[in-house]
N, C-alpha and C positions, 0 to 999 in steps of 0.2 A: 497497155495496148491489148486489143482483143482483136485475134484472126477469125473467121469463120471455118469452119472447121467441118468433119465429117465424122461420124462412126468405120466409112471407109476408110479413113486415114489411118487405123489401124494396123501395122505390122504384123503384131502378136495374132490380132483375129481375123489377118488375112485368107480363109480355109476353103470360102466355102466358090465354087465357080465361079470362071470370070464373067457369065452374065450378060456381054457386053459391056462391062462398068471398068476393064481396065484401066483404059486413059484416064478416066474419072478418077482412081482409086489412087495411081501414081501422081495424079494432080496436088491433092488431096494431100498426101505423105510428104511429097514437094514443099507443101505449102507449111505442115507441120514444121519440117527438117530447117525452112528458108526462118520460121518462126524462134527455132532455139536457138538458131546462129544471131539474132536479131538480138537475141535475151542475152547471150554470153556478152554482144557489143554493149549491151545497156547494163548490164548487171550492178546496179548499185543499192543502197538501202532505200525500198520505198518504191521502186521500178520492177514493176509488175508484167508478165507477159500471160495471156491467157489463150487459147487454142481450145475452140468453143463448136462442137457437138450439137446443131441448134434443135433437134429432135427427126423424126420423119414427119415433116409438116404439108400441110394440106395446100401447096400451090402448084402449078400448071408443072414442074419441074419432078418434085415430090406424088403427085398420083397419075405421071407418065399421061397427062392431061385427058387427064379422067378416067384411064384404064383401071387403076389398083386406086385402094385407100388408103390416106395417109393413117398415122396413128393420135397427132394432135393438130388443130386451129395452129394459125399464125400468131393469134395474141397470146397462147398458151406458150408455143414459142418466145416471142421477142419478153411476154414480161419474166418470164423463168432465166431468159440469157441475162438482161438489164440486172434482176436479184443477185447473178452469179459475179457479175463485172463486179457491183458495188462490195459485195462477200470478199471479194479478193482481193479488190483495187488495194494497193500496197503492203502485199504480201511480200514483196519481192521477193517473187519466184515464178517461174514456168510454169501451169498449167494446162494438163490437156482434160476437159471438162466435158460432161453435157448441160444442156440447159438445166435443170436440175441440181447442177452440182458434185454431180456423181461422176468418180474417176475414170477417165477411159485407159484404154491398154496401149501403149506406145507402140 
């Protein structure tokens, strides 16, 4: 299973103003915290859970529609998360990732 995930979801690198991005952020953490209680139910050999980071991407969401830049395209997006699922799929284990693959901070 792969959740969608955030960089906000973050804890650890929770530091810097709220932004406005609160609700967002404990959504976010929510969705993590809702995600390893899902993995402890499932936890067997070969059941995988993943909590996916999908980058700051370039949609109506991501550049505050139109305001700011994002940092990557959609397709940079989804084919880097699709690389990450298949990398992992049957780890059995929790991860919290970016699209890329690279750890995030719980």
């Amino acid at each position: 299973m792969a959740f969608m995930s955030s960089h906000r979801a973050s804890i650890e690198k929770n530091v810097e103003p709220g932004l406005g991005l609160e609700l967002y952020r404990a959504s976010k953490a929510v969705l993590t915290m809702l995600a390893r209680g899902i993995y402890a139910d499932i936890r067997e050999p070969g059941h995988s859970l993943l909590s996916i980071h999908p980058g700051w991407v370039a949609t109506a969401m991501g550049t505050l529609d139109g305001t700011v830049e994002a940092e990557i395209d959609v397709n940079t997006s989804v084919n880097g998360m699709a690389e990450v699922i298949e990398r992992y799929r049957g780890s059995g284990r929790h991860h919290y990732l970016d699209y890329l693959g690279n750890r995030r901070p719980w």
